[in-house]
PALO-183849 format. One record per residue: residue in three letters; x, y, z of N, C-alpha, C in turn. Coordinates in pm, whole numbers, plus 50000, padded with zeros to 5 digits. Each point is the difference from the previous one (the first is absolute). Layout:
residues N
ALAXYZXYZXYZ ...
***
This chain:
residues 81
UNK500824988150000499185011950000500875012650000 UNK501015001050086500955009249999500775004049882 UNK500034990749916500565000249870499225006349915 UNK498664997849966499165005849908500125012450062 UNK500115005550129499945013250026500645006049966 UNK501474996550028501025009449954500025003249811 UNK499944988749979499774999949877499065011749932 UNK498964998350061498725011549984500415013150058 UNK500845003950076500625010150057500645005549859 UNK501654990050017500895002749864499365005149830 UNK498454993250009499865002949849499285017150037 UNK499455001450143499595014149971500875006749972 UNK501075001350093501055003850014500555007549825 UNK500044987549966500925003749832498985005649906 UNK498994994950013498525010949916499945011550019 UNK500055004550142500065012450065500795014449943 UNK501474986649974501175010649977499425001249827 UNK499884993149914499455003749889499305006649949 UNK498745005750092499075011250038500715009449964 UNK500895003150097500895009050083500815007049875 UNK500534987049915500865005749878499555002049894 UNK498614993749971499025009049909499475017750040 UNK499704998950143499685013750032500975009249964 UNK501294997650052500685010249954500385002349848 UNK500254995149921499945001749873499025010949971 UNK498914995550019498915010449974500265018750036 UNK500494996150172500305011750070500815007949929 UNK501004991849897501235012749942499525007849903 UNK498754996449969499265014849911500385012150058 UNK499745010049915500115012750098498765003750005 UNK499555009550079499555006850090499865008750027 UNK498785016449943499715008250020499095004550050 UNK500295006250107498995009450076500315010850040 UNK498285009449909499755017049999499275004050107 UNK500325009550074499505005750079499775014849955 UNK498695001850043499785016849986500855006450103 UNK500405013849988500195007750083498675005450103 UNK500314994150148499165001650084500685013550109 UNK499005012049990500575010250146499824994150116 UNK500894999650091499094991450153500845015750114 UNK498885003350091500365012250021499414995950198 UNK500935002250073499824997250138500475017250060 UNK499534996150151500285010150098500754989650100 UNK500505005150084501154995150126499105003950105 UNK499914984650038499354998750125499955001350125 UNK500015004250095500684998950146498294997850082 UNK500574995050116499325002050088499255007250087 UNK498964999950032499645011150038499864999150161 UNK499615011550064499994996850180501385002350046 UNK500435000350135501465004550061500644986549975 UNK501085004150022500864990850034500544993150131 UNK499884988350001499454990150116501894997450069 UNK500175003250115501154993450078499854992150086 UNK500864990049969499704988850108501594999250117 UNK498864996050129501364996050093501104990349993 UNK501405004150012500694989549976499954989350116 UNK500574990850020500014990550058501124997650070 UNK500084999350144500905004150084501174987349927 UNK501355001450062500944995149965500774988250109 UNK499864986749917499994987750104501204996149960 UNK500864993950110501304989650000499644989449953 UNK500785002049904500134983549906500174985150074 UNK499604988549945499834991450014500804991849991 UNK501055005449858501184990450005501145004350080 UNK500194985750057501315002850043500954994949928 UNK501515007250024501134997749961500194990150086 UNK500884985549924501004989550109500945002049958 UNK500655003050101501745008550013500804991150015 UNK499234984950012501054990050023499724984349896 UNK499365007649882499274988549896501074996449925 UNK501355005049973500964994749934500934990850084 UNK500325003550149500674986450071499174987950012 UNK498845003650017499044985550028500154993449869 UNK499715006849906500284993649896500564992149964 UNK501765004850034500924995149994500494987550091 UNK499295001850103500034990350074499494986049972 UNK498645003049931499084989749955500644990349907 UNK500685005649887501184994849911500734991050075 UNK500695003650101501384992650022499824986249995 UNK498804998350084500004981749964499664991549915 UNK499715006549911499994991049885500734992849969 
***
């Protein structure tokens, strides 16, 4: 059963790509497209109402710590190997 599958896989597979290389053939036509000249005419937007300040957020001691001693342990850990 596994066999007919793959099999049935493989033949999409190679049909697929044949699609693929008929399509493009086609694609290397060229290709023109006219556009009218369109005016497109805006204003600059802003916001309206004051301008909103927010409180900062008090200032907390970090979490990480430094280990001042992560390279001897280290080294230590090694030796017995």
């Amino acid at each position: 059963m596994s066999k007919k599958l793959l099999l049935g896989i493989a033949f999409g597979l190679v049909m697929g790509g044949a699609s693929v290389a008929t399509s493009t053939a086609s694609a290397q036509e060229s290709t023109t497209y006219d556009f009218e000249d369109d005016l497109v005419t805006g204003d600059l937007v802003r916001p309206d109402g004051e301008m909103l300040q927010v409180r900062r957020r008090g200032r907390r001691a970090s979490l990480i710590r430094v280990r001042e001693h992560f390279i001897p342990e280290m080294l230590k850990s090694v030796e017995n190997l």
